[in-house]
C-alpha positions in Angstrom: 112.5 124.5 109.1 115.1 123.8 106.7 114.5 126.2 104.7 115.1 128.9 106.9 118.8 129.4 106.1 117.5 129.6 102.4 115.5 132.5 103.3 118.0 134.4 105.2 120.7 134.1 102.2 117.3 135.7 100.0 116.2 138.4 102.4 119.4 140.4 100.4 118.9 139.3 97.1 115.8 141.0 95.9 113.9 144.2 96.0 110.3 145.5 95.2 107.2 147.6 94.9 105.2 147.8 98.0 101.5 149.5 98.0 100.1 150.7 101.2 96.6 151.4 101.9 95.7 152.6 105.4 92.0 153.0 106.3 91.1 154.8 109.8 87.4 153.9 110.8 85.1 156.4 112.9 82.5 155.1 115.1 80.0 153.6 113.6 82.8 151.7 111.5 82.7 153.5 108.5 86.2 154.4 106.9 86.5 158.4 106.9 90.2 158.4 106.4 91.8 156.5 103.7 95.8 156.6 101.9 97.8 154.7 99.7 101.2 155.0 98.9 103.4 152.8 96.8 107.4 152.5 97.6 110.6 151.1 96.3 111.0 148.2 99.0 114.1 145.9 100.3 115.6 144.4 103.4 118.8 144.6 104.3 121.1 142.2 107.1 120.8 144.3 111.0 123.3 140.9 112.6 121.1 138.2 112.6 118.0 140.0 111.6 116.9 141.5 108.2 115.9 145.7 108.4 113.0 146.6 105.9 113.9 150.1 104.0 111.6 151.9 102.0 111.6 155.0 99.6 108.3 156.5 98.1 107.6 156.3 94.5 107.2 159.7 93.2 107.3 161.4 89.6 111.3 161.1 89.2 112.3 157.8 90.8 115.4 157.5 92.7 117.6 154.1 93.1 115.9 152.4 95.8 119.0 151.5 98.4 119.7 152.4 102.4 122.1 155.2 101.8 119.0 156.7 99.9 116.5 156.1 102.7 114.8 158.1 105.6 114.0 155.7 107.9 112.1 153.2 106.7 108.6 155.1 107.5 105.2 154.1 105.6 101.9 155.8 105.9 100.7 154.2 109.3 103.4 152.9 111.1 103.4 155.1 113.6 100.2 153.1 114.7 101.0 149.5 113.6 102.5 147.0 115.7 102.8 144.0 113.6 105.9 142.0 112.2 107.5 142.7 108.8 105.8 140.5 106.2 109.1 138.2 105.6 109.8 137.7 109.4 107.6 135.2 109.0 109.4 133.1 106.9 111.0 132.4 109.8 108.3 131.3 112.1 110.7 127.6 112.3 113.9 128.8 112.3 116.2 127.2 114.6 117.1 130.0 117.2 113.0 130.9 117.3 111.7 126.9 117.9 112.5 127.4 121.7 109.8 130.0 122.0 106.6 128.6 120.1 104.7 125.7 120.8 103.5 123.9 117.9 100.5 121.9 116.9 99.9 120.0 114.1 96.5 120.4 112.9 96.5 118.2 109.9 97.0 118.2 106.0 94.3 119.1 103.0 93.9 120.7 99.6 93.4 124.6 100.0 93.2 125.4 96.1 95.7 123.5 94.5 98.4 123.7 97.5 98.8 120.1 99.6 99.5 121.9 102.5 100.1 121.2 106.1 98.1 123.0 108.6 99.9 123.8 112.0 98.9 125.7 115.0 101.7 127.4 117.0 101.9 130.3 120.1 104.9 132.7 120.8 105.8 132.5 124.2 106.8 136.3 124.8 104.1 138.4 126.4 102.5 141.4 123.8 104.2 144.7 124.1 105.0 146.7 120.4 104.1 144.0 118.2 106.7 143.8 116.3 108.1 140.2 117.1 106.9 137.1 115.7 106.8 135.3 119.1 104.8 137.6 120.6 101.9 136.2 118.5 99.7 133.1 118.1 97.8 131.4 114.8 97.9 129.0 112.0 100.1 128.5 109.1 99.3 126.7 106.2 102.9 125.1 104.7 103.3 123.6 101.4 103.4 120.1 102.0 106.6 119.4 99.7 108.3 122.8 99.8 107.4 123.0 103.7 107.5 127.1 102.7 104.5 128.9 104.2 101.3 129.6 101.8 99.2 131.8 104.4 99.7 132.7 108.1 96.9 134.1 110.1 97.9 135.0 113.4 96.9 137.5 116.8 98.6 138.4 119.7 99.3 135.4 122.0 96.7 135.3 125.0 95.1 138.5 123.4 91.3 136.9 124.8 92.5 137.4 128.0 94.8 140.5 127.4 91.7 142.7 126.2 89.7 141.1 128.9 91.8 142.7 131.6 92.3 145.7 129.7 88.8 146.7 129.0 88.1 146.4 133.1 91.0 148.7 134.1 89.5 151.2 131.5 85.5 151.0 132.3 86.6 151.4 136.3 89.5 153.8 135.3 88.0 157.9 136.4 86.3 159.6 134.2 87.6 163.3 133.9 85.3 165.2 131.6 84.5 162.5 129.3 87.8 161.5 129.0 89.2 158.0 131.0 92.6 158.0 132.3 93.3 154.8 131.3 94.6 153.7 127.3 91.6 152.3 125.5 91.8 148.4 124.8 93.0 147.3 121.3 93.4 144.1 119.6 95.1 143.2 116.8 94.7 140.4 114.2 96.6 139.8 110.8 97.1 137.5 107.4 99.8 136.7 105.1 99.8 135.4 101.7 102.9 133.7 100.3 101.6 134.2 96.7 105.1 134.5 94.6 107.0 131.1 94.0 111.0 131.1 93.0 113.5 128.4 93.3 111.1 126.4 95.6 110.4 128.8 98.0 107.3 131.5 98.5 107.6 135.3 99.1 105.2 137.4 100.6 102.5 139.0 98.1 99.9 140.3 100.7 99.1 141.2 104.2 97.1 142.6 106.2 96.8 144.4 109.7 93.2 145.1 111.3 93.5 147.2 114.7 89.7 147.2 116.0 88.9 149.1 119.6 86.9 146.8 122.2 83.3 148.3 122.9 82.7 145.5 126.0 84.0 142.3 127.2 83.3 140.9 124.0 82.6 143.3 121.5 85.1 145.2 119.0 84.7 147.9 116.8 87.6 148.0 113.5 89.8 151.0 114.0 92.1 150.7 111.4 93.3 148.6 108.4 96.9 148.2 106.5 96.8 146.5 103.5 100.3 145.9 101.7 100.7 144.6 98.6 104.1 143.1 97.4 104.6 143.2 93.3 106.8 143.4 90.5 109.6 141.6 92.2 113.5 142.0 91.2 115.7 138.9 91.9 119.5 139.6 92.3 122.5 137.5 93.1 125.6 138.6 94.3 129.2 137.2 93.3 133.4 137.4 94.4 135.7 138.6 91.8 139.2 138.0 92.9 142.0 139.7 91.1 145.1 138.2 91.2 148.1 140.1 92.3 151.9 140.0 92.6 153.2 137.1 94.2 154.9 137.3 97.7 158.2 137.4 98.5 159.9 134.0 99.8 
């Protein structure tokens, strides 16, 4: 996507709020354990990739920036294992087109967006989540901007990956009620590109769902992060050059 370079030159120029709710499910899916937290939120340039940084709002706010940070840690992500929001602006970037198929699915109205609707899948296998090619969905793409509008996506092969799982944990040994193998998990998420500036679309929602599988086919929610991006602060950055003495012949 052409617009990719666009996006990479943006990921720097703006900051702002991020609200977290987490909600932790018991067994008979109700939510017993709920959280929200808001933050001061940018990214910053790691080489090639952009770094998210957060800082938590309190009573006497500080200036959000990385020499101010500790970590980049929200409520929950010690248990997520899902992208950033903006990676997936870059779903067509150049140096990530070698490992996604793509499929287009066709173009219609969705509100009053023309959009493209394509179907792509990450070719690396599921392991922490947190790569974009690790996972497999739809994107809905404005058809004259070509900038995403939503993204719903899962873990590539994840069918298959829970099928496998769930056996090795029903035939795993039981030791006092416990079973010594990890319990299955799948993963499913959405993204809405809701904020539009200078032709391009920045990421206003998402959310993660972690369920638990209960049988071959059958899943139980576990846990759900919903972020909310607001109140966004647009920045550019210039080169002042002074002048000085003139060298020597």
């Amino acid at each position: 996507m052409r617009q990719s370079a666009v996006y990479r030159d943006y990921a720097v120029r703006f900051f702002c709020a991020e609200t977290v709710r987490v909600a932790h499910y018991d067994e008979s899916a109700e939510a017993t354990r709920e959280k929200t937290e808001r933050y001061d939120y940018l990214l910053v340039r790691d080489g090639t990739d952009v770094k998210e940084y957060r800082e938590i709002v309190r009573k006497q706010k500080r200036k959000v920036g990385p020499e101010n940070q500790t970590g980049g840690k929200t409520a929950g992500d010690e248990e997520n294992r899902f992208p950033p929001a903006y990676a997936w602006v870059f779903l067509f970037d150049r140096f990530y087109q070698p490992y996604f198929m793509y499929r287009s699915l066709g173009d219609r109205f969705e509100g009053f967006d023309w959009v493209h609707e394509i179907q792509f899948r990450g070719a690396l296998p599921f392991t922490d989540g947190k790569d974009i090619r690790e996972w497999e969905g739809t994107v809905l793409v404005d058809a004259v901007t070509l900038t995403p509008v939503e993204i719903r996506a899962e873990p590539t092969a994840q069918k298959e990956r829970i099928r496998a799982l769930f056996d090795r944990w029903s035939q795993a040994f039981n030791l006092i009620g416990f079973r010594l193998a990890p319990r299955p998990f799948g993963y499913r998420c959405r993204i809405a590109f809701g904020l539009r500036r200078d032709s391009l679309t920045f990421p206003t929602e998402l959310r993660y769902d972690t369920f638990r599988a209960t049988g071959p086919k059958q899943f139980v929610p576990w846990m759900a992060s919903v972020r909310v991006y607001d109140d966004y602060k647009f920045f550019t950055t210039e080169t002042t050059e002074t002048p000085g003495r003139q060298a020597p012949e």
